[in-house]
Every structure is written in C-alpha cells, then in structure tokens.
N, C-alpha and C positions, 0 to 999 in steps of 0.2 A: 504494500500500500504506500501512498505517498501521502508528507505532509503538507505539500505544496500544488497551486492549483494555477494554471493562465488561462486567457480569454481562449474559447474555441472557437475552429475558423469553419467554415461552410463548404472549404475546397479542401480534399485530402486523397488519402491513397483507396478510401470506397468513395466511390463518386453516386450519388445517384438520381438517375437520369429519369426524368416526368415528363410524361407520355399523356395526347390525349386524342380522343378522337372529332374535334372539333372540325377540323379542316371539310368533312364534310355540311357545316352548315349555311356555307355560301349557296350548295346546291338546294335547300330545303327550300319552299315557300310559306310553309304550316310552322308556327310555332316550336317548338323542340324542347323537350323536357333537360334537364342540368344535364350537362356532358360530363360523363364518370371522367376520372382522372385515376391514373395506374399510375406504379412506381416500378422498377426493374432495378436489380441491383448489380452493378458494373464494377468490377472491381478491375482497374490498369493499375499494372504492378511496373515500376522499371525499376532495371539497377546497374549498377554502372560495375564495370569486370574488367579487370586487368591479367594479359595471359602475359608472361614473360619465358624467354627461352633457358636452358639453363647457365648461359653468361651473364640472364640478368637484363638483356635485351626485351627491347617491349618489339612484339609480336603482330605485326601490320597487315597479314594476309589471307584473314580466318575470312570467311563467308558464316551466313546463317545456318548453314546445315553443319558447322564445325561446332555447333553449340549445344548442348541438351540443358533446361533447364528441368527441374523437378521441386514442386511446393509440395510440403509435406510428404516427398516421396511419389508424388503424383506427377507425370511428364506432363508438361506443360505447352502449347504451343507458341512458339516464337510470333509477335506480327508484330514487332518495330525493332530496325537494327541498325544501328548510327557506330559508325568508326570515327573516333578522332584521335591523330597521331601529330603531334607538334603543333596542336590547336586550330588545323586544318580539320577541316572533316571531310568524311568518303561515306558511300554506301549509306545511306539517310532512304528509309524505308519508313512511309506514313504507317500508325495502326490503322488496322483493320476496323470498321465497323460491327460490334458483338451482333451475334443473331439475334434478331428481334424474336419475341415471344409472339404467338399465334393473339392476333387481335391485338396487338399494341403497336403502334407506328413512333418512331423512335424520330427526335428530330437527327437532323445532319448534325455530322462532327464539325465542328467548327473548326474553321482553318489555321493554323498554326502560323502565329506573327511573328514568333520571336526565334531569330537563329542561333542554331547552338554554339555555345562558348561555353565560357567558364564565369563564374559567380563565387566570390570570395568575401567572406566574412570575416573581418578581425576582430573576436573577440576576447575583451582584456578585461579578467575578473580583477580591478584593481583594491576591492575588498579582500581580496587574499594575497594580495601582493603587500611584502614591509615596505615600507617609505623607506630604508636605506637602502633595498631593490634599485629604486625607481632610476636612476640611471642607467642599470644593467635593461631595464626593461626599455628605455626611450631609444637603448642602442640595437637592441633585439628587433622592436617597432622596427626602427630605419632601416635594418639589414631583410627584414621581409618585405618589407618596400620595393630595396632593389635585388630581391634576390627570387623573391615568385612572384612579386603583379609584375605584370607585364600588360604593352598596350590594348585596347579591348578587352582586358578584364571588367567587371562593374564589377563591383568591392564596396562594400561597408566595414564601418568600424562602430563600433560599440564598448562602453564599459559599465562596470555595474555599481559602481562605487560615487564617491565624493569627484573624480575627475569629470564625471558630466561629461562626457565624449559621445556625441550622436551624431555622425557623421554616415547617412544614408545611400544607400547601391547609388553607386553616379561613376563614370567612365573619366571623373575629373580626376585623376591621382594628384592633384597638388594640394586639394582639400585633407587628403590623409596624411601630405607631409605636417601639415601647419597642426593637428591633433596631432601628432605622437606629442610632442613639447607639451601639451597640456595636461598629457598622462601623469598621474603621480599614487604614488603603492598607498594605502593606508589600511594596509592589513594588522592583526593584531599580532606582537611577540610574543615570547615565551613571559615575559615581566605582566603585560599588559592579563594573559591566560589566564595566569598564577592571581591575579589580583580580581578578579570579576568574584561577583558575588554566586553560589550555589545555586541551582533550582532544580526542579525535579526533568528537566533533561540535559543537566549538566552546567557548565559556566554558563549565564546568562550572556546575551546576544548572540553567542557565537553560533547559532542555529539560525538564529535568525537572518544573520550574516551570509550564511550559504543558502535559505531559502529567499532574498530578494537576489541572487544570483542564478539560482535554477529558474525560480521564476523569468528572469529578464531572459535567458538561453531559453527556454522553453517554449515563448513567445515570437522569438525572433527565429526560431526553427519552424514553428507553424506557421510562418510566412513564406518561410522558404518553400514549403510544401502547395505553394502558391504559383512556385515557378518552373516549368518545365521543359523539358528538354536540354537543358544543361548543365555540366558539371559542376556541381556545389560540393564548396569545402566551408570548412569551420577553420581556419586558426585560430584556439583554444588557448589562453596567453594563462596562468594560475599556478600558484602554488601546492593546489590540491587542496584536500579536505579531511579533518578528524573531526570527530563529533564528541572523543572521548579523549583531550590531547595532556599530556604530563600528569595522569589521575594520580601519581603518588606525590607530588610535588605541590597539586592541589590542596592534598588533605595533610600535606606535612609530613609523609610518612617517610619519604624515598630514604634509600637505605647511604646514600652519601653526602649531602646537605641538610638531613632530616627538616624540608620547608624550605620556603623560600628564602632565599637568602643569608638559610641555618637557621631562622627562627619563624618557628610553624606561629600560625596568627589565628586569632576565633574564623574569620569568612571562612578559612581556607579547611577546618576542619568537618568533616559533610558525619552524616547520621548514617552509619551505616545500618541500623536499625528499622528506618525508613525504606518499605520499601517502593517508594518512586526513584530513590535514589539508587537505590541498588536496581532498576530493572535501567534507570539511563545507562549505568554501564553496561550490564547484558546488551541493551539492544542498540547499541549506537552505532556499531557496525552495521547491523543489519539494516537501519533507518537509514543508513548514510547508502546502501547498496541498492535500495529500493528507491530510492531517489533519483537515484545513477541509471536504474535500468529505466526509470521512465524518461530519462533524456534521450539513451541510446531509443530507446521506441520511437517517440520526436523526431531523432537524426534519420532513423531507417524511412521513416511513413515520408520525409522528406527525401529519402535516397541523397542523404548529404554527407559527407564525410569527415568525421570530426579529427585534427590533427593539433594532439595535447602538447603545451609547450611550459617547460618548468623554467622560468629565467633566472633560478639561482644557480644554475650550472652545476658546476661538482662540488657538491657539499661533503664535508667528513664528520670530523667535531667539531664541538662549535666552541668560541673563545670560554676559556676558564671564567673567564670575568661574568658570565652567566650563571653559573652555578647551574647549569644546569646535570642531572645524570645522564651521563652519555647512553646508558640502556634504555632510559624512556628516552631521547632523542632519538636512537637507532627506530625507534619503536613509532615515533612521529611521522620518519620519515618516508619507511614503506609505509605505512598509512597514506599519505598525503600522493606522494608515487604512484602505489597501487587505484587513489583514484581518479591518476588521469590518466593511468592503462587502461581501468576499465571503462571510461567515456571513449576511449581510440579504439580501442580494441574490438571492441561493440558494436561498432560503424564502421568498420573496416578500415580503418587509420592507422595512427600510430603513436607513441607518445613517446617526445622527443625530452629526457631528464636526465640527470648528474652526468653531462658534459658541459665543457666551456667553450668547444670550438660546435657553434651552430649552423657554419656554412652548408659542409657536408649532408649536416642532416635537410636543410631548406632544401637544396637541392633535390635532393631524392623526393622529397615533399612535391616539386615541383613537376617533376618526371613525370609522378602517379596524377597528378591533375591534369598531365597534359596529353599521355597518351592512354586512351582507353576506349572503352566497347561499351554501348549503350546501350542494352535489352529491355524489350517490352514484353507483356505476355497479357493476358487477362483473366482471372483468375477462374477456375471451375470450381472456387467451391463457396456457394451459397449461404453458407449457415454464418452470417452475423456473427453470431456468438464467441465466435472460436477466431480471439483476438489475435493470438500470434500466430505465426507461419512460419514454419522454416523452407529457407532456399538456400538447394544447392543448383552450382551449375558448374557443368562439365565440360569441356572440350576433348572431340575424340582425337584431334595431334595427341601424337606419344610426345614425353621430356618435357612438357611447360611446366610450369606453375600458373595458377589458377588462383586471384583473389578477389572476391567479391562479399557484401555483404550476407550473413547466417539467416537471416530474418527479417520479418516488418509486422508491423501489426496496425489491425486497423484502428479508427481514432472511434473511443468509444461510444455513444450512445449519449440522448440525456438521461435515461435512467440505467446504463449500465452500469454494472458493479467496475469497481477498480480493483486493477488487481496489480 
C-alpha cells in the first residue's frame, strides 16, 4: 500500500474508447429514442527494448518478426514497431486499429502529430540533497547538460524542495543552463536526524520529506504517460531514502558514542514499550519499498525510464568530527543506494552511485536513450482487475542481450483497491 497519493490523469496505458451509435440519426426523420452508448476496453501497451550484441554494440537490423513479445506468458501480437539508432529513426509502423466488437462502431485513430524523439526529465530531489552537496550537484547538472541533451531533445527540469526549479518540456536548453545555478541541497544531516523530535513513524518530517517528493515524481510521470511515441527518461538527481536512519544514535544507544555527540538527550530516547514505535521500525522498510514500487508502476504505465543519480560520489567514512558509528552509516548507506537501485532497476535503468568520475556512466546513459526499438502490442487480456503484467520479450538472433522493461500495470480505478 502507499502513503502517498497524486492527481489522476484520464490518458494512460488502459485507454478507453466510447463508442456510439448515433451517426445513424442524420438518416432518421421520426424522432429517436437516447442512443445507448458502449464502452470497449483497449489496452496499447509499448515498451521500449534495447538488443545489444555481445561487444556491447546496439543492434540496428532486427525486423518485427525478430521479436516475440509475451504478457503474462501469453504471445502477444506485434502492431507498432519504430527503430531509433542515433536519434534517427527507421521502420515506424502505425498501430493497428483493435477489432471492433459486433454492434459497436469505434471512432478512427486519431492521427499521430508528434514525431519521435527523445523527452528528458531532470529530476533533482533537492530535499535529499545536503546543502554542502550542492556544488557537486550544480556540477553534475552542467555535465548532463553537455553530456546527454543534445539538440531536439525537449527536456524539463524539476525539483522538489526549497530551490523552486520549474523549468517545463521546451527545446530551449539555455532555460536549463540558467536553473542548475538556482539549485541548492537542503537535505537533512546526520546532526539535523539525531535532533528531530520522535513520533510514531519515526523522526518527525522526514517522511514527510520523501512523500512531497514521491508525490511531485508521481505526478510529473503521469504526465508523461500523456506522451507518446517517444523515448522518455527520468534523470533521477537524490541521495536516496531511509525511513529508519541512525535508530541507535537516535535513542542514545549506539554502542561507540552512546548518543549524540556522547551524551544521549530526553527527545532522542523513544519508548520502546510503545508499540507505534516499535512497529515504525519493523515496517519502515517495507513502507519505504511500497512507495518505490508504486513509482516504478508510474514509470512502467508511462514506458519511461528512470536513470538514478547519487551526486555524492564515492563515499567511505564519514569525518570523525560526526560522531557518527561507522556500522549505522554502512547501514545508511545501502539503504539510501538500495533505493535508487530499486526506482532504476524497476524501469529498466540504472542507478549510477559511489563513483566520482560520472562521464563514463552519462554516457552509457546516453547510448541507451539513443538507440533502441519501440514495440506496441494491444493487450488480450480483458479483466481490469488484474493490475500488473508481466512482459517478456525475446528476440530469436542467437548472442544478444535483450533489455526491456518486467512489467506495467494498469492505473487503477476510482474504486479500486491499492495494492
């Protein structure tokens, strides 16, 4: 379940399509009783697949019949198939119009205005970013600047925090140079953690912190779900997230400092008797994973690729002058890691952490947005209910690699259950 909620949009990956049979009442001259109105449920899936040979090379020569797609195990048929290799594109095959159901006349597909390219998102959670980041971060900004937008990208930039950065999809790139400057971290430290008052889901605000974050990501992905036929990326700018971060340093306990600064304090010691407090730590992971998977939902139902970026580079230990225990900081920091593996990883990205040289990796970042295979299908399976899907898709060349995303799921209902 999630704690957090955004506006829902009326375009997504189940479309559906209202049917009527009015068109013959030009021909009547007798009055006509209400013309029924039918609903059909259309489900167009795409997803965007990358074959690579095994040097590593992106793979330019497949056709449609080199592809087998399967939802749930179920083959699928292919009817849109778009190659783009160095932001060129080949082989652009319209979808098919679904069969109409016996008695319901379906309007025409509306014609396709927008051509494909690439659609880029920069977004900077600067609510988890520290403000002595923020340099690392304005230099990160500039080097993705000049190292993936390139001309004919539209690109937005977004942040979620006190920098106020709304810089809208526009083919302007000098609007994005004049925002990085604006950027600045005001994430919490370990001082600031240690110092926040108790509640029954742990340091107060720091929840809240990460839900007007997911919220604002969640919102700007169901937009994207808006736009189609082009490759969409997320640049993903954050330091991650814990929802349960230095708990023995909180309550005074840790076994090298005993407290903050050596001397444990009334806020900092929690009730473990309570139990609201003992179930925040039980379930703060779990809360924090079930959060995550309904973004990765967001990114798939949008077929957008999320590409997580840590800008503190290689971290080890952190200065003595912290006091911090290095065991709960180990312990921080695959937390915080781990969740922006699992927002890349989910959407078929990648999450770029503890390096300092980040050319290499933009690059490669850069690669994956620029050459790949666009598949459509339409889905055969009816039942609403049954929110998620998994997709695999295969190509029958022997020696590739094959990476596309696991799954999508449809966008719920107003009275569906959340799950």
């Amino acid at each position: 379940m999630s704690s957090f909620a955004a506006p829902r949009r009326t375009i997504g990956v189940g479309v559906c399509l209202a049917a009527s049979l009015a068109v013959l009442s030009a021909q009547a001259p007798a009055p006509q009783a209400p013309t029924p109105t039918f609903k059909v449920g259309v489900t167009l899936v795409t997803t965007d697949v990358i074959v690579r040979d095994g040097r590593g090379a992106f793979v330019p020569d497949l056709t449609k019949e080199d592809f087998e797609v399967l939802e749930d195990g179920r083959p699928q048929s292919i009817t849109s198939f778009v190659m783009v290799n160095g932001g060129r594109t080949y082989n652009l095959t319209s979808p098919a119009q679904p069969a109409a159901q016996e008695g319901i006349i379906l309007p025409g597909t509306r014609p396709q205005t927008e051509s494909p390219g690439r659609v880029l998102i920069l977004f900077i959670d600067d609510a988890h970013l520290e403000a002595l980041n923020t340099h690392h971060v304005r230099a990160l900004l500039k080097k993705i600047l000049a190292t993936v937008v390139h001309d004919g990208d539209l690109v937005a930039m977004f942040t979620t925090g006190t920098s106020a950065v709304e810089v809208p999809l526009s083919y302007d790139h000098k609007l994005l140079q004049a925002a990085t400057d604006k950027v600045t971290g005001n994430g919490l430290t370990f001082a600031d953690i240690t110092s926040l008052s108790e509640g029954p889901s742990g340091p107060a605000n720091l929840r809240q912190r990460a839900a007007n974050a997911f919220t604002t990501a969640y919102s700007m992905l169901n937009d994207l779900d808006r736009i189609r036929n082009r490759r969409k990326a997320v640049l993903y700018v954050s330091q991650g997230y814990d929802f349960d971060p230095f708990p023995d340093a909180r309550r005074g306990t840790d076994k090298v400092f005993g407290g903050r600064y050596g001397q444990p304090t009334r806020e900092m010691i929690r009730d473990e008797t309570n139990p609201f407090f003992r179930s925040s730590n039980v379930f703060a992971d779990a809360d924090l994973a079930a959060q995550l998977r309904e973004l990765t939902r967001a990114a798939n139902r949008a077929n957008a690729t999320i590409f997580t970026i840590d800008p503190r580079g290689l971290v080890g230990t952190t200065d003595a002058g912290q006091q911090i225990d290095q065991t709960e900081w180990s312990t921080h920091l695959l937390r915080t890691r781990g969740s922006l593996r699992a927002l890349a990883e989910g959407t078929g990205g990648a999450a770029v952490t503890n390096q300092n040289d980040f050319e290499p990796a933009l690059k490669r970042i850069d690669a994956e947005i620029s050459d790949y295979y666009v598949i459509g299908y339409y889905s055969d399976n009816p039942d609403p209910k049954q929110r998620v899907r998994g997709i695999e898709v295969k190509v029958k060349r022997p020696d590739v690699k094959v990476m596309a995303r696991s799954s999508y799921s449809l966008r719920p209902g107003p009275s569906a259950p959340q799950h």
